[in-house]
C-alpha positions as CSV (number, residue, x, y, z in Angstrom):
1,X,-34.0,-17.1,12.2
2,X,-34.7,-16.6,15.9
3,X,-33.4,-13.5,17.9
4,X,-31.2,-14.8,19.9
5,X,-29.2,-15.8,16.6
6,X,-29.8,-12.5,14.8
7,X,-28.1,-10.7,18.0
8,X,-25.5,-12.9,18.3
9,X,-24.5,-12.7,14.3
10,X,-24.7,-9.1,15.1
11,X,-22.6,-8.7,18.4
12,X,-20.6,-10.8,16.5
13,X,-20.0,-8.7,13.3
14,X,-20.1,-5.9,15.8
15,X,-16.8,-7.1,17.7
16,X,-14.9,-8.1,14.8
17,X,-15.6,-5.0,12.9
18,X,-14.7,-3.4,16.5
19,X,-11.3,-5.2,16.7
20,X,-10.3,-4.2,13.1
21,X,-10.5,-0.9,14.3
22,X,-8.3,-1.2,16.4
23,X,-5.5,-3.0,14.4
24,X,-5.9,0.1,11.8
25,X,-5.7,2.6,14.7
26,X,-2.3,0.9,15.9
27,X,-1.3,0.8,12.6
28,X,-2.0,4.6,12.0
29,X,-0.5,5.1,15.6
30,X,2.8,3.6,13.9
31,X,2.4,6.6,11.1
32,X,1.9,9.3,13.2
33,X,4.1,8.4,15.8
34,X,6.9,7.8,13.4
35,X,5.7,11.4,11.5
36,X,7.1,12.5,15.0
37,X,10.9,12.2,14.1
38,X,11.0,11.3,10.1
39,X,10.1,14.3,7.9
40,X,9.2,12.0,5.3
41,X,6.0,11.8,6.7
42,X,4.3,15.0,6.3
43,X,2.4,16.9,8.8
44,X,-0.8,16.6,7.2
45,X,-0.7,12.7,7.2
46,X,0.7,12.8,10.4
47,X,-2.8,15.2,11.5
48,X,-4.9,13.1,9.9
49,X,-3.3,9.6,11.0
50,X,-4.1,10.9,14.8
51,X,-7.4,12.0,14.1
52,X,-8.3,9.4,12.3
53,X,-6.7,6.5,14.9
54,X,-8.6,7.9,18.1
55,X,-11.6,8.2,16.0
56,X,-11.3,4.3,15.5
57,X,-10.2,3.8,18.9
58,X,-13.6,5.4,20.4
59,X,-15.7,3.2,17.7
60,X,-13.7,0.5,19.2
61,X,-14.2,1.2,23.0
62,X,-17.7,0.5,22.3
63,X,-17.8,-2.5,22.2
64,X,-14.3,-3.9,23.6
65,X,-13.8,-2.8,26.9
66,X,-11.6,0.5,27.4
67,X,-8.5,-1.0,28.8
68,X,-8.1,-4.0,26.4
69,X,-8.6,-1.5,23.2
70,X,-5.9,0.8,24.6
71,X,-3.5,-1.9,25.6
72,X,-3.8,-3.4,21.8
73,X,-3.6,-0.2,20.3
74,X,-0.1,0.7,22.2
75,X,1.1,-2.4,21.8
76,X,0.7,-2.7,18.1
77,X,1.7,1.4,17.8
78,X,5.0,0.5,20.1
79,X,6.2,-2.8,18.0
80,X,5.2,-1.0,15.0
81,X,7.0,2.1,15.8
82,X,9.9,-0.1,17.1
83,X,10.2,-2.1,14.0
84,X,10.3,1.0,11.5
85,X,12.7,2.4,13.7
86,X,15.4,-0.3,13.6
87,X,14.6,-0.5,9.6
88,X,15.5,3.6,9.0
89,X,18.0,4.0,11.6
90,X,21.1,1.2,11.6
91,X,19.1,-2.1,11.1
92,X,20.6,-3.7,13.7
93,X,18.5,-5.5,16.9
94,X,19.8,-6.5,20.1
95,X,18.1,-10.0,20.6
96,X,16.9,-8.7,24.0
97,X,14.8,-6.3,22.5
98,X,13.7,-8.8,20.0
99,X,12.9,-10.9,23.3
100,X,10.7,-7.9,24.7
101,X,9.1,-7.3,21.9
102,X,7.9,-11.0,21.2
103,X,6.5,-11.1,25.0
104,X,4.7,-7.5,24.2
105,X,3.0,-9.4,20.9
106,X,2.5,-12.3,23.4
107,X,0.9,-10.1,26.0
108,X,-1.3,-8.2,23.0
109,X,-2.4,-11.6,21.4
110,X,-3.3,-12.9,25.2
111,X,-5.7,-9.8,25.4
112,X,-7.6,-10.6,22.2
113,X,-8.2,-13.9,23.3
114,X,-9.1,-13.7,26.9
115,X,-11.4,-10.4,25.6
116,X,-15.2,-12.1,27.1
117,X,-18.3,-11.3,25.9
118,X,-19.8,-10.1,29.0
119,X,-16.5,-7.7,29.4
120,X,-18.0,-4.3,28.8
């Protein structure tokens, strides 16, 4: 196997391990952030959901550039924190906010996929 194909296999492992770090970080943003107002979540998750999400976040910024990580990460931590929101407090959705929050999942997805390799 040449080295050109080795480093690309690698950069290529490299930014998809990179990217599920961030969807886990977004998703532990949605924990912690929600730990914020529902004392279901205790404080210890809630500590270890932070520390554990910017530690993923600064694996992540290694490889993805800075802004795109951060973007995806508060996009996913927003819907996410949105969602269990309207599921523990009434339920009920204006379909403008439904609107808002299918262009922010837009906007994240367009990220992702306009992320080059040569943006570092």
């Amino acid at each position: 196997m040449s080295d050109s194909k080795v480093l690309t296999e690698s950069k290529g492992k490299s930014e998809s391990s990179a990217w599920l770090f961030v969807i886990l970080a977004g998703f532990l943003e949605v924990v912690w952030a929600s730990g914020f107002k529902y004392e279901e979540v205790p404080s210890l998750v809630v500590l270890i959901a932070i520390l554990l999400s910017f530690d993923l976040i600064i694996r992540a910024t290694k490889v993805i550039p800075v802004g795109t990580v951060y973007a995806v990460f508060a996009g996913i931590g927003t819907i996410g924190t949105v969602i269990v929101e309207i599921l523990f407090e009434n339920g009920s959705v204006s379909p403008l906010r439904v609107a808002l929050i299918l262009l922010l999942l837009a906007c994240i997805i367009g990220l992702k996929l306009t992320n080059k390799e040569g943006d570092v």
